[in-house]
N, C-alpha and C positions, 0 to 999 in steps of 0.2 A: 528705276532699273539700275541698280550697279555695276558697275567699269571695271574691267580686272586692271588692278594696277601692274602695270608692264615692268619688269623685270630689267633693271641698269645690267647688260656684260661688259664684262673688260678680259682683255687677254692674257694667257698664263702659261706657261710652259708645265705639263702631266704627263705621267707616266701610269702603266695599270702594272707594269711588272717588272723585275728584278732584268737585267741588263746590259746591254753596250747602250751608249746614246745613242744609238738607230731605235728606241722603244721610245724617244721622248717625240712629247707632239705638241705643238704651239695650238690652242681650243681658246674658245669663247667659254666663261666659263662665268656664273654668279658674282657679282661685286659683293665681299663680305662686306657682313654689318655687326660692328664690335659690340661682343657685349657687357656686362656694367663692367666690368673692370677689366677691358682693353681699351687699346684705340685702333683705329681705320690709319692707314699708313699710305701715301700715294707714293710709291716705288723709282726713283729719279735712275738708282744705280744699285748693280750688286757686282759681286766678284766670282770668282771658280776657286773652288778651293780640291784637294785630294779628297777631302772628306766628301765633297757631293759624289766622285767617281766611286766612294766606298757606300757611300746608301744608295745608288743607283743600281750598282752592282746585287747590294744584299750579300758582299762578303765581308767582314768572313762569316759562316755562317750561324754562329752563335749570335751576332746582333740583330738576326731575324726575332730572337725571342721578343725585344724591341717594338722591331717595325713591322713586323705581320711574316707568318713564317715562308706561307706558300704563295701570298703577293702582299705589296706595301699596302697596310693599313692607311699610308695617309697619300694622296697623288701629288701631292707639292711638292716642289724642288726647291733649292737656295738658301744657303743658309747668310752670308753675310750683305746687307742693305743698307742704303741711306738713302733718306727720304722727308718727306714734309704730313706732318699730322693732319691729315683731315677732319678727321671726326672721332668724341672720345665719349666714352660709357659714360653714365649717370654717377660712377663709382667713382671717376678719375679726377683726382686733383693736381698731382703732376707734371703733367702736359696739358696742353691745349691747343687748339686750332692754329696751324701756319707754324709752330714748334718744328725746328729742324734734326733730327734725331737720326743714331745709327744704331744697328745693333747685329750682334750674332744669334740667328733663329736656330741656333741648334739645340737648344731645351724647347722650342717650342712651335714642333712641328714642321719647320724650314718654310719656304712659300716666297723667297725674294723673288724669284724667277717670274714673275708678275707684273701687273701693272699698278694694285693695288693688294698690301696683303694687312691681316689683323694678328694681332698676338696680345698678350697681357701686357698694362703698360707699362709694367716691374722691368720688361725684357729691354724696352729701349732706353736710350741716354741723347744726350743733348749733342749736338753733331760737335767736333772741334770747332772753332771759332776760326774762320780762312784757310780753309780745306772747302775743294768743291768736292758734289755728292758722287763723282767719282772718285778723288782720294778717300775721302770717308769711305767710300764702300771697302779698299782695298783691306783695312784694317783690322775690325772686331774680331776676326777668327785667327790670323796669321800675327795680329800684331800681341792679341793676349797668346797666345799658345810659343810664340818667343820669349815673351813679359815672365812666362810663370815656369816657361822650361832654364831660365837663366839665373833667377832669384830664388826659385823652388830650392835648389841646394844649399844657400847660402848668400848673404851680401854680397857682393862686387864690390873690391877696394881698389882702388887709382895704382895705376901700377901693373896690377897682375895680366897674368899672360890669358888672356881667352882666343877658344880655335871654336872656329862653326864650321864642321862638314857640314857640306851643303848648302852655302851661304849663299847660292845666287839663284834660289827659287822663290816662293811664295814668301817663308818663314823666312828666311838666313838673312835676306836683306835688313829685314826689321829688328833681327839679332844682332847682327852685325853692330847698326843702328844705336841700339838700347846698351848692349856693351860698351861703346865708346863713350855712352852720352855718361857711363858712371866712371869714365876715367881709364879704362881696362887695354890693355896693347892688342888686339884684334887681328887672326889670321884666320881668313875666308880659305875653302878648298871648297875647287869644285872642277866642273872640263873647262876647256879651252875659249870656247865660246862664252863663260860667265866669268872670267876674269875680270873682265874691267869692270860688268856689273858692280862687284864686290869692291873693287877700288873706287869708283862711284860713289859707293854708300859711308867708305872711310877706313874700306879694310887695312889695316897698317901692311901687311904681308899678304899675300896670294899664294895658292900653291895649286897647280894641275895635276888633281890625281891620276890623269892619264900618262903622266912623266914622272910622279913621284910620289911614292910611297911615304908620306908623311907620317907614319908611325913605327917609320926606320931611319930616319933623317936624324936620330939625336937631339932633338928640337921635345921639348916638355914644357908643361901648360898649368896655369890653377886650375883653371874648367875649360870641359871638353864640353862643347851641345853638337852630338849628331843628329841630326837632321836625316841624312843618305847613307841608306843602310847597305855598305859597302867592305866594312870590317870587321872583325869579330869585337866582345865584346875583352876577351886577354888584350888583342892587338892594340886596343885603344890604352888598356894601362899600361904599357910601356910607356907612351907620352904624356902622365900625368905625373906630376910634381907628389914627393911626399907632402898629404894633405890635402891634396888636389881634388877635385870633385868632377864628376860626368856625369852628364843628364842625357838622356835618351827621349826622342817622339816616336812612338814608335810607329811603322809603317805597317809592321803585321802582326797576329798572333805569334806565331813562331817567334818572333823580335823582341816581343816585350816578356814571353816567358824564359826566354834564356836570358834577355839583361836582368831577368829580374832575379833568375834563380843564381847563374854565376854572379852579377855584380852583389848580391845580398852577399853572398861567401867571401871575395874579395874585399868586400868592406869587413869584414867580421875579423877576418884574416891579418887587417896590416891600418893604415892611414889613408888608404884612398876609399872615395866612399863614391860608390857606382850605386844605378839602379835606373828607374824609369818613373818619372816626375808625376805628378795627380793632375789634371787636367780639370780645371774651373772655367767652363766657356761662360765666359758674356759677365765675367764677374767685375759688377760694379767696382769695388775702389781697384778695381787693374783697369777698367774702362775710362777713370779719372787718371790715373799715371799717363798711359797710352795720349789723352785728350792734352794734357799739359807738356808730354814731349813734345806733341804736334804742334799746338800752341806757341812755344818756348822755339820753334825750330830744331832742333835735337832729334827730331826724325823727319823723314821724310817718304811719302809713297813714292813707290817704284810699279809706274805701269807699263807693261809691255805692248800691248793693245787690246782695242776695243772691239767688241761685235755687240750686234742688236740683239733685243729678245728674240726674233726666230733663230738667229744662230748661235744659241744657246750649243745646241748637239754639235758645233764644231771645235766651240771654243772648250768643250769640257772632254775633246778630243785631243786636241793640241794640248791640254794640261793633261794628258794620258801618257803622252810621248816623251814628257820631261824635257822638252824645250823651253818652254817660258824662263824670261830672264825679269823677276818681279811678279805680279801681278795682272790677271786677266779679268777685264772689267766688262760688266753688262750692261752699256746705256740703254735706258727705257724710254 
């Protein structure tokens, strides 16, 4: 007589529908099992990024065509992870078992919010070398999406003037960061409460948009990275340098079609070249840059705090408020 073979759970943080994080629910759910060309990932740590509050959401509602129009095709959540390889397909050469690796799950599915999750093994990279799998976690999503929105325009030369609206969130710290580490004079804006952050991280200048208008100050820049969509996109080239370059992330539709449409004219128009950068999440040789500045000390994670996997719905609340100063991490 044959034994049904019982069934490993582990627990996960799922949703059935589009939402506030009051829709998310910590369940016992199947331990996946990779197939030939993934690996099984056992989940140490992951982060909160804007991007989970925007697939949780299902706005704006064009990226339904995506995720499933009338509920999420897939129930997983989290995109950024670091963790230790468990077990890998017949296909994987690689990695292998005890392999300490991070990655951004956003080409593939998300699912950090876990205990254990699987993906292709293409998607993960080898964790920094003395980073624990909380700094690692903080990384793959906020540290390439600074990496690509900074050099996307153009090299960085010692010397020049770079400004990051927004420098004391997820992204800015790591911008901030990546800017000085090529040599660049770095001026953080942000409110009251993220100043030192950004002095923290090596910002040469600070400025309180709440007390000043930094794109009436006189004060011009080689690149602008907004980060905090708080100005238009005219009001920014007043403070760029002839020559000068602005990168945009954007935060909404509306955001990135008018940087995209004025700044394309602006650029066409004169020496400054505005617009809104291509976005390559999880893209290996920016996953080797990122892993070498960490290495090298040249950046460093910025964690504000921690919660556990069931307080997932708080902490992806708290990153809803635009309180965080750095980084909010999920120990598992």
């Amino acid at each position: 007589m044959s034994r049904v073979e019982e069934k490993t759970m582990i627990k996960a943080i799922v949703r059935d529908q589009y939402g506030s994080p009051d829709v998310l629910k910590l369940e016992e759910i199947e331990k996946p099992v990779p197939d030939d060309d993934e690996v099984l990932v056992k989940v140490h740590a992951a982060s909160v990024n804007t991007a989970d509050l925007d697939g949780l959401s299902g706005l704006p509602r064009a990226a339904r065509l995506a995720t499933g129009w009338f509920k999420p095709r897939s129930r997983a959540m989290g995109l950024d992870v670091a963790g230790s390889v468990e077990s890998v397909g017949v296909d994987v050469t690689s990695l292998r078992p005890g392999d300490e690796v991070w990655a951004d799950l956003f080409a593939y599915g998300t699912g950090a919010f876990a205990e254990y999750v699987c993906a292709p093994a293409k998607g993960f990279h080898l964790k920094p070398a003395g980073l624990t799998f909380e700094e690692a976690a903080t990384a793959p999503h906020s540290g390439v999406l600074a990496l690509q929105s900074l050099l996307g325009p153009g090299p960085i030369e010692p010397g020049q003037r770079v400004l990051v609206n927004g420098g004391g969130g997820a992204v800015g710290p790591f911008a901030i960061q990546i800017a000085k580490s090529f040599g660049a004079e770095v001026t953080g804006v942000d409110h009251t409460a993220k100043l030192d952050l950004m002095r923290l991280v090596g910002a040469d200048h600070v400025i309180d948009y709440t007390a000043e208008d930094f794109t009436r100050n006189g004060q011009r820049y080689d690149l602008i990275l907004n980060i905090a969509v708080n100005r238009s996109v005219l009001a920014f080239r007043r403070s760029l340098n002839a020559g000068g370059r602005y990168s945009f992330i954007a935060a909404s539709i509306g955001g990135l079609f008018s940087t995209a449409i004025l700044g394309t004219l602006i650029s066409l128009g004169g020496s400054k070249r505005m617009g809104v950068f291509m976005w390559t999440p999880n893209h290996r040789d920016d996953m080797e840059v990122l892993k070498s500045l960490f290495e090298t000390g040249k950046i460093k994670p910025m964690i504000d705090r921690r919660f556990e996997l069931a307080e997932v719905p708080d902490a992806l609340r708290f990153q809803a408020q635009g309180r965080a100063r750095g980084k909010l991490v999920i120990t598992i």
